[in-house]
MIZA-307115 format. One record per residue (C-alpha): x, y, z. Coordinates in pm, 1 decimal, always signed. Example, Ala and Ser with C-alpha at 12.3 -4.5 7.8 and 13.67 -1.06 7.14 Angstrom:
BEGIN
LOGU, +1230.0, -450.0, +780.0;
LOGU, +1367.0, -106.0, +714.0;
//
This chain:
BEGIN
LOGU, -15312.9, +4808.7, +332.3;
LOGU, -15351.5, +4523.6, +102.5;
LOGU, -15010.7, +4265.5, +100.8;
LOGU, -14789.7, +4273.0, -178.3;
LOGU, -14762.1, +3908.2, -346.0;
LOGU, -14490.1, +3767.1, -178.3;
LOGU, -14640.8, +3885.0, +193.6;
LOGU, -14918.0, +3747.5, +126.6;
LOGU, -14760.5, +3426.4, +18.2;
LOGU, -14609.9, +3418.8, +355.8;
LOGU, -14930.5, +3471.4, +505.3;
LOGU, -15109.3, +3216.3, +324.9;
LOGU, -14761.0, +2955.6, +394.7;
LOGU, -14816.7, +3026.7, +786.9;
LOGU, -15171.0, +3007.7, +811.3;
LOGU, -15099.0, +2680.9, +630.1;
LOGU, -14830.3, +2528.0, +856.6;
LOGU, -15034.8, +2629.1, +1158.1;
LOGU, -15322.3, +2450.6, +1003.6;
LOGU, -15083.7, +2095.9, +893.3;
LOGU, -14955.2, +2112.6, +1219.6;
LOGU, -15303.4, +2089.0, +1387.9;
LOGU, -15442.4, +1805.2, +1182.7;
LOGU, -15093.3, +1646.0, +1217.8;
LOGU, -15215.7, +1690.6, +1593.5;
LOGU, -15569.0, +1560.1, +1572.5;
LOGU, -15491.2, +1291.3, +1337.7;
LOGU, -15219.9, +1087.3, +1521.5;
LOGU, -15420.5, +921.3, +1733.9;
LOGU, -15729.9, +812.7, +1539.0;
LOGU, -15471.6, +709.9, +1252.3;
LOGU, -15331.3, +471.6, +1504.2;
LOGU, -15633.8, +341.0, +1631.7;
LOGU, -15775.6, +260.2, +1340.5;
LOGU, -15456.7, +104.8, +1183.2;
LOGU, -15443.7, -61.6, +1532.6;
LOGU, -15741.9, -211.6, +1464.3;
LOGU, -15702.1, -358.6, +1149.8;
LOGU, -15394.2, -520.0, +1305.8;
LOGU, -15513.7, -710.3, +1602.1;
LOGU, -15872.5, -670.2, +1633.0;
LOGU, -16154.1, -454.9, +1666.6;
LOGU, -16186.1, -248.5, +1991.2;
LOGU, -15853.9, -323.0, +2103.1;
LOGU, -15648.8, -27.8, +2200.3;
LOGU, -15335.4, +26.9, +2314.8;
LOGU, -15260.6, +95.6, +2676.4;
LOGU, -15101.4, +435.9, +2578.7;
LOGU, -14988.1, +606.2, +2207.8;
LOGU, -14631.8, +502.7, +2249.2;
LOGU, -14767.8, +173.7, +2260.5;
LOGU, -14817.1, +199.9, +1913.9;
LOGU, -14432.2, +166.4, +1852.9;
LOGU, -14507.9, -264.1, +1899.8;
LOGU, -14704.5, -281.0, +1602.4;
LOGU, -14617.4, -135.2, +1211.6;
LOGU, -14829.7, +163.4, +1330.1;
LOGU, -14457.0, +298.4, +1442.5;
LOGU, -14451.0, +414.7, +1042.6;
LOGU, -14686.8, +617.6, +1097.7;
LOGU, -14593.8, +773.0, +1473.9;
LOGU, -14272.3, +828.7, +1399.3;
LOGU, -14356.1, +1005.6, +1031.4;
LOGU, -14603.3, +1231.3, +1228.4;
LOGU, -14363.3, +1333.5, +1499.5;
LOGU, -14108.2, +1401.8, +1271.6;
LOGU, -14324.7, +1616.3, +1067.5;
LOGU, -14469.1, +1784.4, +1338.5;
LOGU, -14100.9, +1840.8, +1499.0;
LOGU, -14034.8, +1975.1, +1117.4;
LOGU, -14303.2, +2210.4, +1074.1;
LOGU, -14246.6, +2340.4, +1451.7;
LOGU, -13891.6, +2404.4, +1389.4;
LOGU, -13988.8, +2572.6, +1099.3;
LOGU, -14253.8, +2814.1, +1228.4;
LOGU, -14120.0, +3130.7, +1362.0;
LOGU, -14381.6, +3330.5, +1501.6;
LOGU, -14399.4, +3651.5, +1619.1;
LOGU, -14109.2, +3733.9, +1870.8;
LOGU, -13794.2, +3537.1, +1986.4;
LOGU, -14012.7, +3311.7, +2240.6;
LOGU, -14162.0, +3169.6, +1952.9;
LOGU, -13860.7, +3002.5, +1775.2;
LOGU, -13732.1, +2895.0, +2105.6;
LOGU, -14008.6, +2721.4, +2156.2;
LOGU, -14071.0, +2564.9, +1747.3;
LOGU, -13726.5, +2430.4, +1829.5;
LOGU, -13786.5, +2267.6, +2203.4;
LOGU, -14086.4, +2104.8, +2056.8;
LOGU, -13886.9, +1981.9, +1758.7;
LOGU, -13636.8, +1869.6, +1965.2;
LOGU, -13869.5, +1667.0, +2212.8;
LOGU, -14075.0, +1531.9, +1931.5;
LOGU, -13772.5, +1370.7, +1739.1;
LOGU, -13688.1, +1214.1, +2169.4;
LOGU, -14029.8, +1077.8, +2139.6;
LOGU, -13933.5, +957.2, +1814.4;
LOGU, -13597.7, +811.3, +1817.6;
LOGU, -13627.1, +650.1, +2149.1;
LOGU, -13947.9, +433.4, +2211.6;
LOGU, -14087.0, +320.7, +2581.4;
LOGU, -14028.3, -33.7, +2432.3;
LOGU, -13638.8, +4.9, +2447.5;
LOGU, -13416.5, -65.0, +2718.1;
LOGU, -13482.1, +122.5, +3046.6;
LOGU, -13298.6, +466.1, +2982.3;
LOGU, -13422.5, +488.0, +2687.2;
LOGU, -13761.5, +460.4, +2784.4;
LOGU, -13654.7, +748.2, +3037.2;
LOGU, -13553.6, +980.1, +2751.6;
LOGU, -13886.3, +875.6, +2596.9;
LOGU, -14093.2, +974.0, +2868.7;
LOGU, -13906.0, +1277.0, +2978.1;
LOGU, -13909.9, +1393.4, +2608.0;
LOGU, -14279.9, +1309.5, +2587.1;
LOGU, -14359.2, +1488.4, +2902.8;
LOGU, -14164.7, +1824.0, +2808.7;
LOGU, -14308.0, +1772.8, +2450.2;
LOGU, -14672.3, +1821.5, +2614.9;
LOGU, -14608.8, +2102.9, +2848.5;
LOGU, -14413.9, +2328.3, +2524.6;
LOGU, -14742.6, +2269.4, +2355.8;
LOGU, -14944.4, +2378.5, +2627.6;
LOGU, -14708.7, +2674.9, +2670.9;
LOGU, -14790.4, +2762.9, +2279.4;
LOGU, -15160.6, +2778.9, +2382.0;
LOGU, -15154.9, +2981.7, +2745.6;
LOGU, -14867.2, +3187.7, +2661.2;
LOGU, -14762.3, +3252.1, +2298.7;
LOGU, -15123.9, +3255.9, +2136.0;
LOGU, -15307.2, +3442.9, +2343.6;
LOGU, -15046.0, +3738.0, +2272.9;
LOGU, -15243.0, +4065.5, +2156.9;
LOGU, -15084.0, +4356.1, +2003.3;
LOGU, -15352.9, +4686.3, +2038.2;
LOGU, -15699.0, +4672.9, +2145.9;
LOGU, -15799.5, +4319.8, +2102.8;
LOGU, -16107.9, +4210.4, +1901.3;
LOGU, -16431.5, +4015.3, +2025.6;
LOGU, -16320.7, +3738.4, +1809.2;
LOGU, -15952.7, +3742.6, +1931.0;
LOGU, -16133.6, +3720.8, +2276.9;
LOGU, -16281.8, +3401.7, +2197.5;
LOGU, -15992.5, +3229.5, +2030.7;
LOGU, -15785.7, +3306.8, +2357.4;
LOGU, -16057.9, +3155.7, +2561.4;
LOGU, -16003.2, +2847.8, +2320.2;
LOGU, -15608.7, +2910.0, +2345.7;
LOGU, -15654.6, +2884.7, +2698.8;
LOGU, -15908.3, +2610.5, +2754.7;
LOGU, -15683.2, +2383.9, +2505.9;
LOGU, -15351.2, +2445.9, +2738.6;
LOGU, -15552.4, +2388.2, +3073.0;
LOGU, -15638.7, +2094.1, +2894.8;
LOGU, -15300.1, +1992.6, +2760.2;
LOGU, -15162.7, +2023.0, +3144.9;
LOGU, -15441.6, +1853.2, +3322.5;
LOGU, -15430.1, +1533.0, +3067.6;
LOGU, -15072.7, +1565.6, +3186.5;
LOGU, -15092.5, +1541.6, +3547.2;
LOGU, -15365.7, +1270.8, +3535.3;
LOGU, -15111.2, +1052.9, +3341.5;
LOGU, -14895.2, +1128.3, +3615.9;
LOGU, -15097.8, +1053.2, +3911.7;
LOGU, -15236.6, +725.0, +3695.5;
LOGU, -14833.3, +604.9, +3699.0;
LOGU, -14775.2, +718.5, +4049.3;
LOGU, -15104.3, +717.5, +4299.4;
LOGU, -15132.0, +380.6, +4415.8;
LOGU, -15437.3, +191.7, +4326.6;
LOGU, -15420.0, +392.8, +3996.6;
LOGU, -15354.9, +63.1, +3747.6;
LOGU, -15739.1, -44.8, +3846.1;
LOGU, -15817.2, +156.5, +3593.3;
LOGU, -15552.2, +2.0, +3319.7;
LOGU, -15844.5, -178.3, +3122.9;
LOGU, -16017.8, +167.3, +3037.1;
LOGU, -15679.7, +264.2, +2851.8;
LOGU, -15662.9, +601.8, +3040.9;
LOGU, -15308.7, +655.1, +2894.0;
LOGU, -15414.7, +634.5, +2562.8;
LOGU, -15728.9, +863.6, +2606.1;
LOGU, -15600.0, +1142.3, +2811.8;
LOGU, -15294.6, +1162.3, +2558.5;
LOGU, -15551.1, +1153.4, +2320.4;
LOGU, -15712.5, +1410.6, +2473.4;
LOGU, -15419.9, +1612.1, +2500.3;
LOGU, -15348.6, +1592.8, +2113.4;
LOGU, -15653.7, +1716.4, +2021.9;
LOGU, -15629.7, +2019.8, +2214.7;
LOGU, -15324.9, +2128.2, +2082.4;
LOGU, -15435.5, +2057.8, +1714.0;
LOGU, -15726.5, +2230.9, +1766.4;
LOGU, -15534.0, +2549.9, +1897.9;
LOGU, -15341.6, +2526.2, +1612.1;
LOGU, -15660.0, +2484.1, +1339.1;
LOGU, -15775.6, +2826.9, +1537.9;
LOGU, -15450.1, +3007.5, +1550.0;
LOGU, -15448.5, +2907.1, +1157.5;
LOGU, -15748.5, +3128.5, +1102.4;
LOGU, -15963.5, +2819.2, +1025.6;
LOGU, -16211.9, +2915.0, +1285.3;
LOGU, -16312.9, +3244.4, +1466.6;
LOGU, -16104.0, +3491.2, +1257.3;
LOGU, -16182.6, +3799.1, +1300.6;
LOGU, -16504.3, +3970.7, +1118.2;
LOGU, -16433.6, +4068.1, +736.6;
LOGU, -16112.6, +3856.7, +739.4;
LOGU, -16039.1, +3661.5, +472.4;
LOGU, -15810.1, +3378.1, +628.3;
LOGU, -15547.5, +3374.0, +365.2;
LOGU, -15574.1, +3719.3, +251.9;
LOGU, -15444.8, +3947.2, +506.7;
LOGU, -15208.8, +3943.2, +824.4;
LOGU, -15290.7, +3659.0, +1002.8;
LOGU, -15483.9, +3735.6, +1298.8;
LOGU, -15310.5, +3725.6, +1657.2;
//
């Protein structure tokens, strides 16, 4: 059945929020980088992407996480899971926001906690919410939950690296390599990327038009 106008105007708005909010995603970091550049020298980086917050790159973090947090509150989904978790992410990416690591010591606690929680609602978007199928699932919407699922492995196990790079002893031998930055990095792109697929940008399903019919699972 083909959608009347304003369905598929609603189609066409989701597949494009899904589609902001990945580049949003992919963006951030190579935005900073290069900006970071142009501030203090070529082939510097910063230790991690909160970092960023010390130099007048914060314009441009703190736009991006508030329109991320935006567009995430706004996106509704399927099912009740799905707004709870638009609205945890918003609510974690406005923390990483309004509180940087470069603040007194409990805020850089909310920061990180905020941060932290930010990642793992992102990853739960991939494993979890994504990868959702209503009927007999097609071979496409078989490969875009392998890429769901290989993007929230990914999300996680940047995660726990981070982790064990703060806590593991020895771990700061590595501090020149910037492993912060990279595996956060890292962990951006995969949850753009999930979004560009779940936006029908890639993979959608055979004789789909991406903005002219329900938006595939």
């Amino acid at each position: 059945m083909t959608p009347r106008g304003d369905e598929k105007a609603e189609v066409v708005s989701y597949l494009t929020l899904r589609r902001i909010v990945g580049a949003l995603g992919v963006g951030l970091p190579v935005v900073l980088a290069v900006w970071g550049f142009a501030l203090i020298g070529w082939g510097r980086f910063q230790p991690s992407i909160s970092d960023y917050y010390a130099l007048r790159t914060r314009d441009a973090l703190v736009g991006v996480l508030f329109a991320i947090g935006w567009f995430l509150a706004a996106y509704r989904g399927y099912e009740r899971q799905d707004r709870i978790a638009g609205n945890l992410a918003c609510v974690f990416a406005l923390g990483v926001a309004l509180f940087p690591n470069t603040s007194p010591d409990w805020e850089r606690t909310v920061h990180l906690c905020c941060a932290g929680a930010l990642f793992l609602v992102l990853a739960y978007f991939s494993l979890f919410l994504f990868t959702r199928t209503d009927g007999s699932p097609t071979r496409e919407k078989h490969v875009r939950n392998r890429i769901y699922t290989t993007c929230g492995v990914g999300i996680v196990t940047c995660i726990l690296l981070i982790a064990a790079y703060d806590l593991v002893p020895g771990g700061q031998a590595f501090a020149r390599l910037n492993p912060v930055f990279w595996l956060e990095t890292l962990a951006l792109w995969s949850f753009g990327f999930s979004w560009f697929v779940k936006g029908d940008t890639l993979f959608r399903d055979a004789g789909q038009s991406g903005d002219a019919g329900v938006p595939a699972a």
